[in-house]
C-alpha positions as CSV (number, residue, x, y, z in Angstrom):
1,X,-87.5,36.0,54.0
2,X,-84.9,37.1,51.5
3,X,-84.1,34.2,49.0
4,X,-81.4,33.2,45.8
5,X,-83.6,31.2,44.0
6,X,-80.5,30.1,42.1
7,X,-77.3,28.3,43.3
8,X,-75.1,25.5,43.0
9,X,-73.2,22.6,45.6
10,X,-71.9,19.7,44.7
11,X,-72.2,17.7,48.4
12,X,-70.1,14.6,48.9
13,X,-72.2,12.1,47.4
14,X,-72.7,13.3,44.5
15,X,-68.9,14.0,43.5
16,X,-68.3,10.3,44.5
17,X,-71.2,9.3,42.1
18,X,-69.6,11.7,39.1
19,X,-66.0,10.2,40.1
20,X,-67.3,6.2,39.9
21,X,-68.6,7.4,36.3
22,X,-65.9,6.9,33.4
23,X,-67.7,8.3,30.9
24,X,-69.3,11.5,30.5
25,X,-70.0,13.4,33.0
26,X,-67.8,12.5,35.1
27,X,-64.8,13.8,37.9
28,X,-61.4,13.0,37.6
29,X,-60.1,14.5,41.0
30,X,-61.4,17.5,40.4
31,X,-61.4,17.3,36.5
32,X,-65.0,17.8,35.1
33,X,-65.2,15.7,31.9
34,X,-68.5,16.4,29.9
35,X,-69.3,15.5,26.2
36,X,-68.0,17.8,23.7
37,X,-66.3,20.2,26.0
38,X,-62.7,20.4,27.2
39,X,-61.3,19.2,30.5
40,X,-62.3,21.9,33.3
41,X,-61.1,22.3,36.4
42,X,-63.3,22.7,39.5
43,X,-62.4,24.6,42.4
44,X,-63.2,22.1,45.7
45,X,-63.5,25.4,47.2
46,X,-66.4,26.5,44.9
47,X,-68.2,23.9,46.8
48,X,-67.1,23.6,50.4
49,X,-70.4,23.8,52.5
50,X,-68.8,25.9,55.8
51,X,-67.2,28.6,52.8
52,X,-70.8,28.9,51.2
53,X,-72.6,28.9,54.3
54,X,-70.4,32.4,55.0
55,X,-71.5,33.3,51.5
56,X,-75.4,32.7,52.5
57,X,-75.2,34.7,55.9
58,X,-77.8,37.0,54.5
59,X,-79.6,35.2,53.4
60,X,-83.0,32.8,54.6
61,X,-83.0,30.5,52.2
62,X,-80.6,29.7,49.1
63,X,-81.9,27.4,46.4
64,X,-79.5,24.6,45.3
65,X,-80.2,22.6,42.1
66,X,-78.6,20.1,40.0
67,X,-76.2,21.7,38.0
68,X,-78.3,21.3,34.0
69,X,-74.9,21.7,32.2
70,X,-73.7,18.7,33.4
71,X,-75.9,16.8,31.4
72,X,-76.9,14.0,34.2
73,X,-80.8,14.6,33.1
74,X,-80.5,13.1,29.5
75,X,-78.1,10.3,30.2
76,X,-80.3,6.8,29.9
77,X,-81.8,6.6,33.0
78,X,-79.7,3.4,34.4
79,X,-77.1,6.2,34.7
80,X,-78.8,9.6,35.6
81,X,-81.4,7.9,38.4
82,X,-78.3,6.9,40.3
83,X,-76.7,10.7,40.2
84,X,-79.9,12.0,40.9
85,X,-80.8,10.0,43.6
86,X,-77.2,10.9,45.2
87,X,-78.2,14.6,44.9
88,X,-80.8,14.1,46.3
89,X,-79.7,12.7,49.3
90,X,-76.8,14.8,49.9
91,X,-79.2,18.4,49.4
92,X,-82.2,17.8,51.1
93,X,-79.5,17.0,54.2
94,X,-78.1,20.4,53.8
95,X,-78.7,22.9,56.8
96,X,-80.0,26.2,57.0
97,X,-79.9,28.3,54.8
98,X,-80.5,25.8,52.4
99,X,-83.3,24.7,50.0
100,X,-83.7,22.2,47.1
101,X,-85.0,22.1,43.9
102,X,-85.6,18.3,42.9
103,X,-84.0,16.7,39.4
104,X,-85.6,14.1,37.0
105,X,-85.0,11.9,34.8
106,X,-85.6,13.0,31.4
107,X,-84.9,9.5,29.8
108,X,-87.7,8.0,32.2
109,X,-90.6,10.6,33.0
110,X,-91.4,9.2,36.4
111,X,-94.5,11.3,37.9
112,X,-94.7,8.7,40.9
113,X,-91.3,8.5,41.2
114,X,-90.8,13.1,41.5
115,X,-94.1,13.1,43.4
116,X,-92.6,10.4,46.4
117,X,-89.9,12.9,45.7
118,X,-91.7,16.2,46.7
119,X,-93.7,14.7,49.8
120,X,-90.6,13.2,51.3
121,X,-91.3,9.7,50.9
122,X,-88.0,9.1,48.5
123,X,-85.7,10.6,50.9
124,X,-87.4,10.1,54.4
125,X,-85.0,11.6,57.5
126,X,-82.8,13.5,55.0
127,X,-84.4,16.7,55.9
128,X,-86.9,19.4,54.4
129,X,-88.5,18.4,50.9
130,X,-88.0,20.0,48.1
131,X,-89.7,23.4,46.6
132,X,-90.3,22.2,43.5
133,X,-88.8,20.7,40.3
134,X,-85.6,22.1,37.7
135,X,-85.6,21.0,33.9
136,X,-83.6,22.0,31.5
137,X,-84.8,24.8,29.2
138,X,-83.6,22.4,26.4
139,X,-86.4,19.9,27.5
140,X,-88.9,22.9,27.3
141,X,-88.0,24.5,24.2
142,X,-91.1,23.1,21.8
143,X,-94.8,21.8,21.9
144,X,-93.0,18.2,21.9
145,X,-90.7,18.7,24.7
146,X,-93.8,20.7,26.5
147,X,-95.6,17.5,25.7
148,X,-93.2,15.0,26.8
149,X,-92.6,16.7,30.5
150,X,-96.4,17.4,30.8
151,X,-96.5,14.5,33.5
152,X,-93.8,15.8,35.6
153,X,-95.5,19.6,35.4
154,X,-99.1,18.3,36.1
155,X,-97.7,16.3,39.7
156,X,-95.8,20.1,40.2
157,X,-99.6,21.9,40.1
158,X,-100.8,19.4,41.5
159,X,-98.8,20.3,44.8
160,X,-98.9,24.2,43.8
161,X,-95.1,23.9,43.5
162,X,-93.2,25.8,40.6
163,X,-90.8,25.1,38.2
164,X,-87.5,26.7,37.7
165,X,-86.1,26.7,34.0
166,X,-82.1,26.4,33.8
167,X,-80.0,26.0,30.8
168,X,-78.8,22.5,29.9
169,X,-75.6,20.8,28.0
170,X,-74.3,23.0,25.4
171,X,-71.7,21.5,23.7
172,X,-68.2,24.0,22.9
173,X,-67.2,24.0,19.0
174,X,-63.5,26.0,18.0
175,X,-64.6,28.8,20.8
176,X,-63.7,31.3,23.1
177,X,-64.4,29.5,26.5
178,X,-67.7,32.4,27.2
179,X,-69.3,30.7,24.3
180,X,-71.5,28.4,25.8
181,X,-72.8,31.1,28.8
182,X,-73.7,34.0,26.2
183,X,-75.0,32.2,22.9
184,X,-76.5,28.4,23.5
185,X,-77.4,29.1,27.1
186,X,-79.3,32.2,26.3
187,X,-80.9,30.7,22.9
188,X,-81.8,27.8,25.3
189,X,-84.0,30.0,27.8
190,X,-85.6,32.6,25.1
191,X,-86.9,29.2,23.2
192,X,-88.0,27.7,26.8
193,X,-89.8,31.5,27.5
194,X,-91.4,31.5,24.2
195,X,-92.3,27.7,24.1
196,X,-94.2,27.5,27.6
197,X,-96.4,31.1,27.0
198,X,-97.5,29.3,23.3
199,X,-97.3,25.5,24.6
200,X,-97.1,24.8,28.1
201,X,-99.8,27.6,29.8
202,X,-102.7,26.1,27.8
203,X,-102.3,22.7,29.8
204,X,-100.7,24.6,33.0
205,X,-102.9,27.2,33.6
206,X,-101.8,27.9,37.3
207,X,-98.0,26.4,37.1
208,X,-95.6,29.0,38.2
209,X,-92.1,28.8,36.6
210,X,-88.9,30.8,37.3
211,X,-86.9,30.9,33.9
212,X,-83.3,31.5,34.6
213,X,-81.0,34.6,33.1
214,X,-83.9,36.6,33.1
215,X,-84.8,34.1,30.3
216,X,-81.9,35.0,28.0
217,X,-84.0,38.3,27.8
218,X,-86.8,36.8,25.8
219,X,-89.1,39.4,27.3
220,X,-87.5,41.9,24.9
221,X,-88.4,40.8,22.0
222,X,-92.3,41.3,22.8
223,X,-92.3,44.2,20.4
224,X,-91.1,41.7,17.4
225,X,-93.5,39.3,18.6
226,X,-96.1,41.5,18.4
227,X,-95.0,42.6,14.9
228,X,-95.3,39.2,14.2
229,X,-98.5,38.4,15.0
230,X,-98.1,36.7,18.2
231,X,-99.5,38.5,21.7
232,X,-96.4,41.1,22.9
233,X,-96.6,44.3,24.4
234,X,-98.9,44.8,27.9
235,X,-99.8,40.9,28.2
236,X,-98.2,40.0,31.3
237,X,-98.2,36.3,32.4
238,X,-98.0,37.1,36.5
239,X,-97.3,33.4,36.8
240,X,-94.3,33.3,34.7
241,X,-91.1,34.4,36.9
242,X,-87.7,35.4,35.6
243,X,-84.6,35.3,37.8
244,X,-81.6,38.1,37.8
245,X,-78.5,35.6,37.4
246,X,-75.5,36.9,35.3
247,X,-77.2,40.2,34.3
248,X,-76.9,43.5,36.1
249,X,-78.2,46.7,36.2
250,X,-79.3,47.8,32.4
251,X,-80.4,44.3,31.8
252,X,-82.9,44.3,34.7
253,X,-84.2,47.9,34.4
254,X,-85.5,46.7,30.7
255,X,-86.7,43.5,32.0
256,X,-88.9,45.4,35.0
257,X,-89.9,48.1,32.3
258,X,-91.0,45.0,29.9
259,X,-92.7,42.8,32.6
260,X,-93.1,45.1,35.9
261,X,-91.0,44.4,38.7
262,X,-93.5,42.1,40.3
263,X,-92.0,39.0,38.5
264,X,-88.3,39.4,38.5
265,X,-86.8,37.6,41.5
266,X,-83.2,37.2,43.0
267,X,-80.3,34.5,41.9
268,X,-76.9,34.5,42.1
269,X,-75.7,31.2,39.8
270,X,-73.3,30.6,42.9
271,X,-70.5,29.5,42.9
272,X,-70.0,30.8,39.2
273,X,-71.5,34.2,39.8
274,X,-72.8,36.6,42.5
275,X,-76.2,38.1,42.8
276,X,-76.7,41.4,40.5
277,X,-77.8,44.9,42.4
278,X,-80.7,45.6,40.4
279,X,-79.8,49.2,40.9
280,X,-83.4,50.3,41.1
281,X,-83.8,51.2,44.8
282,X,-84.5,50.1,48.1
283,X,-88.3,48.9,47.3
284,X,-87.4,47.2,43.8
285,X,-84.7,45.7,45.6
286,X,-87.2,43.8,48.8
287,X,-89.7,43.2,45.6
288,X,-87.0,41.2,43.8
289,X,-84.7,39.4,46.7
290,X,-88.1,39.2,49.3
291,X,-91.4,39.7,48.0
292,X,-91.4,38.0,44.6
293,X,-89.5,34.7,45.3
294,X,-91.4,34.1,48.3
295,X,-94.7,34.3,46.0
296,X,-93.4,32.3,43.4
297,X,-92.6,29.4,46.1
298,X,-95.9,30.4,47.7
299,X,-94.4,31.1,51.2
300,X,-95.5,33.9,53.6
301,X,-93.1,36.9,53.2
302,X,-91.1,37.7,56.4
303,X,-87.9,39.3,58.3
304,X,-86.4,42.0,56.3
């Protein structure tokens, strides 16, 4: 089964929920309006299911999420359960290829609420349920944040379902318009990295999480960590995943030599980007796009 772990549709429902909203986030048209960030304007392209399906011909199943950025997460929860809840409906009707990672609210940890989520009772008829959970890296980045979610990650091993780590908001000072991709994004996932290994595994022991942008490349820094004091070099935490979105070939050769190739898996960040060639062969490449994401969603490994 080869997988994206990692992409991105707005569905109908949820841009009419964004474009009721008149404060931030919200869509005017096709004008994305977040806090502290200028206007942008989305392609209606970018998400038009028949144009992604072609995209996903290859693929088995592709991974859609709430897009973190956006914000809806950390709005009070009279406004976020409303955008979730209209994501929700929307993805888990999506055909084939398609899969869903489920949202929270993280102004209201719910555990009943995400588990009636994950067995289908939410959503009944939309479709299949959802492989696990996404949070925000910036809800993940401390023992307090660790703390806080600890609900919503205890109903996730409770089911043997894994976690995917994306960035969150990142607000846009006087900046070139990269800014928030490259600095806040990346300092977002190598605190998230960092913070669940100290934090979060003590109370998790078996939770697998997929950290997004091979966790803004946290893994490298195992030889300062270890210089530091802290366990670095050859301790390998099999459970803890990283995906290959927005990095290419270097970036995932140090990663593999870092962790092994047996926990990097495949992601694309569609529409924004395309899936990387890790550029390390024909059995590093069925490791990364087959074998590992289909063990960190604990699914049997099959075609191709």
């Amino acid at each position: 089964m080869v997988v994206d772990v990692h992409q991105h549709l707005w569905t109908p429902a949820f841009v009419d929920a964004l474009r009721r909203r008149t404060a931030p986030p919200f869509l005017d048209g096709w004008t994305l309006h977040l806090a502290g960030e200028p206007p942008y304007e989305a392609d209606p392209a970018d998400h038009d299911l028949a144009a992604r399906l072609e995209l996903n011909a290859g693929l088995d199943l592709a991974l859609v999420s709430l897009s973190s950025p956006l914000g809806v997460e950390t709005l009070p929860p009279e406004e976020a359960w409303p955008l979730i809840d209209a994501y929700h409906e929307d993805a888990l009707a999506l055909p084939a290829p398609f899969g869903v990672w489920a949202a929270a609210c993280l102004g209201d940890i719910d555990p009943d609420r995400l588990a009636a989520t994950l067995d289908g009772r939410r959503h009944a008829g939309t479709g299949a349920n959802p492989v696990g959970l996404q949070l925000p890296a910036g809800a993940l980045g401390d023992a307090a944040g660790l703390a806080r979610v600890a609900p919503l990650l205890d109903v996730l091993a409770e089911r043997d379902l894994p976690l995917f780590v994306h960035p969150g908001p990142a607000t846009r000072p006087e900046s070139p318009g990269w800014w928030p991709a490259v600095v806040p994004y990346v300092q977002q996932m190598h605190a998230a990295w960092y913070a669940f290994a100290a934090f979060g595994r003590a109370r998790h022991p078996r939770l697998r999480v997929c950290f997004a942008l091979l966790a803004g490349l946290a893994p490298l820094h195992s030889e300062r960590l270890t210089s530091r004091g802290g366990d670095g070099r050859g301790r390998v935490d099999p459970g803890m995943f990283v995906e290959t979105s927005s990095y290419g070939p270097r970036a995932i050769d140090a990663t593999v030599r870092e962790l092994g190739v047996d926990v990097v898996v495949n992601g694309s960040d569609q529409p924004y980007a395309t899936a990387p060639d890790p550029g390390l062969g024909d059995a590093a490449r069925h490791a990364i796009t087959v074998t590992n994401p289909n063990r960190l969603l604990n699914r049997k490994e099959s075609r191709k």
